[in-house]
C-alpha positions, -999 to +999 in steps of 0.1 A: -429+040-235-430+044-196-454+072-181-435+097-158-453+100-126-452+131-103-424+129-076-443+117-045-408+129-024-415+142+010-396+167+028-395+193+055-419+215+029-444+196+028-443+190+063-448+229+068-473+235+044-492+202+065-484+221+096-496+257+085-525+243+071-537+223+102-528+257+126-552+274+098-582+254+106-574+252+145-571+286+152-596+300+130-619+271+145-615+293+183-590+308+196-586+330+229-586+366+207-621+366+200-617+359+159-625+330+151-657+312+139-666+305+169-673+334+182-692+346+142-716+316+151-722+332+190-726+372+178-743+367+148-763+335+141-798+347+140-787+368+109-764+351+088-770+316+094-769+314+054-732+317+051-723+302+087-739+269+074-713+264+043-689+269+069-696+252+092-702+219+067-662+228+057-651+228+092-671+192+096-656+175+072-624+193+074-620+178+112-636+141+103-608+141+075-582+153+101-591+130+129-593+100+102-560+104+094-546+110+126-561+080+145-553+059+109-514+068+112-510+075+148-530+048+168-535+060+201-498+052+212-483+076+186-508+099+195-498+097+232-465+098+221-469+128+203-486+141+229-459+139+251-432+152+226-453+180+227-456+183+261-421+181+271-417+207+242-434+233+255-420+228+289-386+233+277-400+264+266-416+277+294-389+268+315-368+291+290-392+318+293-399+314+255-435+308+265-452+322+287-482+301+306-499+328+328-533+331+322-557+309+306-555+324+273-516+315+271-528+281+280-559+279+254-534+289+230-505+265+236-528+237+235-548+244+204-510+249+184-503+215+201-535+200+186-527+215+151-488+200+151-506+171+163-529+170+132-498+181+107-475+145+127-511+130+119-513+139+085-479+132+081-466+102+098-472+077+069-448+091+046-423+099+071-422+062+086-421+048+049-386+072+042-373+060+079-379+027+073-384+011+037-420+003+053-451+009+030-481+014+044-513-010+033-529+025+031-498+041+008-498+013-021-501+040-054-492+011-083 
């Protein structure tokens, strides 16, 4: 009798829910509109260290786990590649007047959605490579 195993099939949903989940912990990390946890740790730490410590240990390893698997996939060339995909991106865009890139808070903004899609290619990458080329990854070996 052979054991079914889950469907390890990835697709432009998983890629999403990769994406929204590393723009979750960017943005709620700081961000430019004053509501972030950032800006909790500056207004209140005297009082409620207690519950800004838990979070603060989930944004730790939260990042170590996203860096890990960006620089593990990615190298620095993808990541400067990457970088520059999403550079030329949001040029397009503010050359379209999609974007705009007027103050510094536009700017703040754009970059810390760039780091987040550049955590969610991270994240990502392995699985995407192994359906583009037939390639496993040392790293992706699930006998």
């Amino acid at each position: 009798m052979r054991i079914r195993r889950p469907s390890r099939v990835f697709g432009s949903l998983a890629l999403l829910l990769r994406l929204c989940g590393t723009l979750f912990m960017v943005l709620s990390t700081y961000n430019p509109t004053g509501w972030s946890f950032v800006h909790w740790v500056r207004s209140d730490f005297p009082g409620q260290w207690l519950l800004q410590l838990p979070c603060l240990t989930f944004y730790a390893l939260g990042y170590i786990l996203l860096f890990r698997a960006m620089f593990r996939s990615l190298r620095l060339g993808g990541i400067g590649m990457t970088v520059a995909l999403e550079g030329t991106l949001v040029w397009v865009l503010a050359d379209a007047g999609l974007v705009t890139l007027d103050s510094a808070g536009d700017l703040a903004t754009v970059a810390l959605y760039m780091l987040g899609g550049l955590f969610a290619v991270g994240m990502s990458w392995i699985p995407i490579w192994t359906g583009l080329t037939g390639q496993v990854s040392v790293d992706n070996l699930n006998a």
